[in-house]
C-alpha positions in Angstrom: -31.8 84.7 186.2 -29.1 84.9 188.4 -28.3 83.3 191.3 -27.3 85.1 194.2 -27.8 83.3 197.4 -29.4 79.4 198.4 -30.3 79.0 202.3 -32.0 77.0 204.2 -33.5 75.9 207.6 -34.8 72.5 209.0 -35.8 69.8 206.5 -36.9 72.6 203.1 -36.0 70.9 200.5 -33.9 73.5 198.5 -34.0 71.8 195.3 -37.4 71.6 195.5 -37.6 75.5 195.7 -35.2 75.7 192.6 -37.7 73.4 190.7 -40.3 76.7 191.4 -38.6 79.3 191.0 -38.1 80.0 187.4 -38.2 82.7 184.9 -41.6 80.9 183.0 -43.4 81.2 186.3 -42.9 85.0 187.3 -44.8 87.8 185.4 -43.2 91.1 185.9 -45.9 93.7 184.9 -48.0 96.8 185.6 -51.4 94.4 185.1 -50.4 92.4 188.4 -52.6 92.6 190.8 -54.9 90.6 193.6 -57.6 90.0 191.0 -55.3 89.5 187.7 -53.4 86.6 190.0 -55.8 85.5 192.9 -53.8 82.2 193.4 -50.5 84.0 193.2 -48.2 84.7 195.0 -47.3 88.5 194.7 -45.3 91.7 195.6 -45.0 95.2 194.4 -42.7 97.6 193.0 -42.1 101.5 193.6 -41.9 101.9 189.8 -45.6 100.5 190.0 -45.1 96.8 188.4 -46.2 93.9 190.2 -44.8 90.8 190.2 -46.8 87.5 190.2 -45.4 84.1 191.2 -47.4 81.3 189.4 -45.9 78.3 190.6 -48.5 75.9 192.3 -47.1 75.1 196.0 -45.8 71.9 196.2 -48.3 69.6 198.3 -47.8 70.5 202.3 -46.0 74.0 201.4 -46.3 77.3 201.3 -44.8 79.9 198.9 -43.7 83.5 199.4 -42.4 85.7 196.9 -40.3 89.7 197.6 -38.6 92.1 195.4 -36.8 94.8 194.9 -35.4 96.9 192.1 -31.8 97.0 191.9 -31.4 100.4 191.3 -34.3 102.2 193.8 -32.6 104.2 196.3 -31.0 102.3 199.5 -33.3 104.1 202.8 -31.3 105.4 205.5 -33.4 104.8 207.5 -33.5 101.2 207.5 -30.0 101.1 207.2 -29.1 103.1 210.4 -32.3 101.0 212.3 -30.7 97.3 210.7 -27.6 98.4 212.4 -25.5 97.8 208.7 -22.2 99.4 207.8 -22.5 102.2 205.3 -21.9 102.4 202.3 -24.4 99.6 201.6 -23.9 98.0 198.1 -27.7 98.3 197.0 -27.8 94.1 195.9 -26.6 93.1 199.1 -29.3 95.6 200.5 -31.9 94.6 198.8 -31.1 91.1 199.2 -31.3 91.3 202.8 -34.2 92.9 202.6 -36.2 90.2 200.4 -34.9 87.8 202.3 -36.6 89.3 205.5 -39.6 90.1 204.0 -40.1 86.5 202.6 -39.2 85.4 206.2 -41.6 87.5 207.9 -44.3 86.3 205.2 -43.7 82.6 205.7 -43.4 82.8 209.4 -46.4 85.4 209.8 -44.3 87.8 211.5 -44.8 91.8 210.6 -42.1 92.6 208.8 -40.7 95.5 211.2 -40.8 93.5 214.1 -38.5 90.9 212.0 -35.8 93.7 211.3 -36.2 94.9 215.0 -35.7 91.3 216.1 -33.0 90.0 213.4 -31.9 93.4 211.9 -31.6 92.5 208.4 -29.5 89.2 208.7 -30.9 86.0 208.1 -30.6 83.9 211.5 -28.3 81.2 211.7 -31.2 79.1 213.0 -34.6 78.9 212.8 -37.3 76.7 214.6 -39.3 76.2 210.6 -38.6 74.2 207.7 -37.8 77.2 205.3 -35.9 77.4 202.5 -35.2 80.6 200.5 -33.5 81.5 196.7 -32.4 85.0 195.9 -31.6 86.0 192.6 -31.2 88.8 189.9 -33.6 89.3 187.6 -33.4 91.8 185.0 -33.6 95.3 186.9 -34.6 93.0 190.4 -33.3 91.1 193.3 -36.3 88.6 193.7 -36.3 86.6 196.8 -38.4 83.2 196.9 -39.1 81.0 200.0 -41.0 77.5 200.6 -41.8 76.7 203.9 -43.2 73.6 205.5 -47.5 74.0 206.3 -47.1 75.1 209.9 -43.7 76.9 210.2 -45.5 79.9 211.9 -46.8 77.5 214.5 
């Protein structure tokens, strides 16, 4: 696992987040799924995997989990609506990307109103204790975020 980028907003404790996200608590597999990992917290791939977070949330946190595979084609689409300079180097895509999505989660915002709000840059400041860790992971950016209980409040 390979770290790409630390952030974080407010009081998250960072290191706390690094303590979670691990390699021995994601399961990267076809058998992921709402009932395989009920407690979980989970994404999907387009090559059809899931992948399950296990790691308990810390007492007065919640967890979110996004990712991506590196190599899945960049859309146009979101790359004309995010406002980015092409051509976009598929990490730094896909880490933008995971990094919304995981902010959209923890803040309970629908994802497409995050990118029409804060394209796909994360905001230099936030009104939520959240902390996020992107990294590379075999054939996927993951992103992982903690927030504080209430940051969508």
């Amino acid at each position: 696992m390979r770290l790409i980028q630390e952030v974080s907003w407010g009081d998250a404790p960072g290191d706390l987040l690094a303590s979670v996200a691990t390699p021995s608590s994601l399961t990267v597999d076809a058998s992921v799924s709402r009932t395989s990992y009920p407690s979980s917290s989970r994404t999907y791939l387009a090559d059809g995997r899931g992948v399950a977070w296990t790691a308990l949330a810390p007492n007065g946190f919640r967890l979110a989990i996004d990712a991506e595979l590196v190599a899945q084609r960049v859309p146009p689409a979101v790359v004309r609506r995010a406002r980015l300079t092409e051509p976009v180097e598929p990490v730094d895509f896909w880490r933008r990307w995971t990094q919304a999505e995981v902010l959209a989660k923890l803040l309970d915002v629908p994802i497409l109103l995050w990118v029409r709000t804060h394209r796909l840059v994360a905001p230099t400041e936030l009104d939520a204790s959240v902390a996020l860790r992107t990294v590379l992971y075999d054939d996927l950016v993951i992103t992982f975020g903690l927030a504080r209980e209430g940051a969508a409040d």
